[in-house]
C-alpha positions in Angstrom: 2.4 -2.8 0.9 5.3 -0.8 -0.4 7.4 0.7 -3.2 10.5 1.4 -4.2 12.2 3.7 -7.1 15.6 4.3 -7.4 15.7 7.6 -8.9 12.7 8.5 -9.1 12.0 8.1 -11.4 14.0 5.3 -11.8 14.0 1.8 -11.4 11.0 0.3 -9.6 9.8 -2.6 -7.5 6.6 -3.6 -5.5 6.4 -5.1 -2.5 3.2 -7.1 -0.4 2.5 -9.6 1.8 -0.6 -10.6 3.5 -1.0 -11.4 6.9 -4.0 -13.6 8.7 -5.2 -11.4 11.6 -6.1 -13.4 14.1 -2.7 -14.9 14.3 -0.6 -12.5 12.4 0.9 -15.4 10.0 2.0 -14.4 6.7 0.2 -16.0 4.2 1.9 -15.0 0.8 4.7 -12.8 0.1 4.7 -10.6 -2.9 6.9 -9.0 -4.9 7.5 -7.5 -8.5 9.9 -5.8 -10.5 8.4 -3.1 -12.6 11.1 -1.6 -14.4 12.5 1.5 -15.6 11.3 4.9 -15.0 8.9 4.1 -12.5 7.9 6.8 -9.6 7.5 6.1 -6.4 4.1 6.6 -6.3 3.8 4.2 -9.1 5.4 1.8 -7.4 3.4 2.2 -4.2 -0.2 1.1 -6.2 1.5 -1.3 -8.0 2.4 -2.3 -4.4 -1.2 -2.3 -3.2 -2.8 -3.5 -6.4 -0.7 -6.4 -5.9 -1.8 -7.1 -2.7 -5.5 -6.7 -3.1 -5.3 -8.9 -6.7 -3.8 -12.0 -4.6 -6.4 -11.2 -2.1 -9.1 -11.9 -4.2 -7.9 -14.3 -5.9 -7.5 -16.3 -2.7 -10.7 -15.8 -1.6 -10.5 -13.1 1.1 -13.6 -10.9 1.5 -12.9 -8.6 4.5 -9.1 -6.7 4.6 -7.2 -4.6 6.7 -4.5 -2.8 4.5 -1.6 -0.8 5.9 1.0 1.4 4.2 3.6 3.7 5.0 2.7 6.5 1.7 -0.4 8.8 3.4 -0.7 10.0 -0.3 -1.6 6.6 -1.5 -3.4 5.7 1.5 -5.0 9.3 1.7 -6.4 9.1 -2.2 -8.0 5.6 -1.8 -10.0 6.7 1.0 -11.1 9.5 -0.7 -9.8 12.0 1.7 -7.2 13.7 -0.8 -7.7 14.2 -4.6 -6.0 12.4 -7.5 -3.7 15.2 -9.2 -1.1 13.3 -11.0 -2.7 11.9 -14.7 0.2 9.4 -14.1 -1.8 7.9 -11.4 -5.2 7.4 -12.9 -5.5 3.8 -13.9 -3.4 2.7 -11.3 -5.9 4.9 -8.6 -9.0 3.6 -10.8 -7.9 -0.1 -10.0 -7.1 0.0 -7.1 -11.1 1.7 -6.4 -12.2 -1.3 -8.2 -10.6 -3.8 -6.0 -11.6 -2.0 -3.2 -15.1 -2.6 -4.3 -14.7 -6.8 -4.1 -14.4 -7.2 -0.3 -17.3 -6.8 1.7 -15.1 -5.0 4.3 -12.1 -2.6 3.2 -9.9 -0.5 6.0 -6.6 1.1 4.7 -4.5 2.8 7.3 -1.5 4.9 7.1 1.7 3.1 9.1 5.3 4.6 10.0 8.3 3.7 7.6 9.4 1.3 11.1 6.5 -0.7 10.7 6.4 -1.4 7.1 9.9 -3.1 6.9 9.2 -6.2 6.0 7.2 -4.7 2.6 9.7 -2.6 2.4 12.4 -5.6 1.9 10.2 -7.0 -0.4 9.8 -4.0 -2.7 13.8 -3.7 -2.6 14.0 -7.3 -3.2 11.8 -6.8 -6.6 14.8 -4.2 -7.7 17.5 -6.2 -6.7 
């Protein structure tokens, strides 16, 4: 997952795709415009929610998700608090989505290895 504000804030966009594991095929892309005055941080749930909304909707029970914002990353596992009020709900949903897979890993990844999210998120601007 991934997001993107121009200005931020600014203009906004989410970006998601899921990927089956054992042969790294992508499965759906995702994307989403979210408008104006978005931060980046906004964006990047958005991103995730995204993500783990398609997921369960198609069915998936056990997940692997990467992203390239530690913060984001960092506050759904718990391991940093939730300061910004601006992030509440968005924090707060994606805990409850968390909670509908039987299995749920998120892992921080370098900027290099979260391009094709990236594009996406860009693509949602554009």
């Amino acid at each position: 997952f991934d997001g993107a504000s121009r200005g931020n804030p600014g203009e906004a966009g989410a970006g998601a795709l899921l990927r089956r594991k054992r042969d790294d095929r992508i499965v759906e892309e995702l994307l989403e415009y979210l408008g104006n005055e978005r931060t980046v941080n906004e964006a990047e749930y958005a991103a995730l929610c995204l993500g783990l909304r398609k997921a369960v909707e198609l069915g998936i029970t056990k997940i692997e998700v990467r992203g390239d914002s530690k913060l984001i990353v960092n506050q759904v596992e718990g391991s940093f608090k939730l300061k910004s009020a601006n992030l509440k709900s968005m924090h707060a949903e994606a805990c409850e989505l968390k909670e509908k897979f039987t299995e749920f890993k998120i892992s921080h990844v370098k900027r290099e290895f979260n391009k094709h999210a990236d594009h996406l998120a860009n693509m949602a601007v554009d």
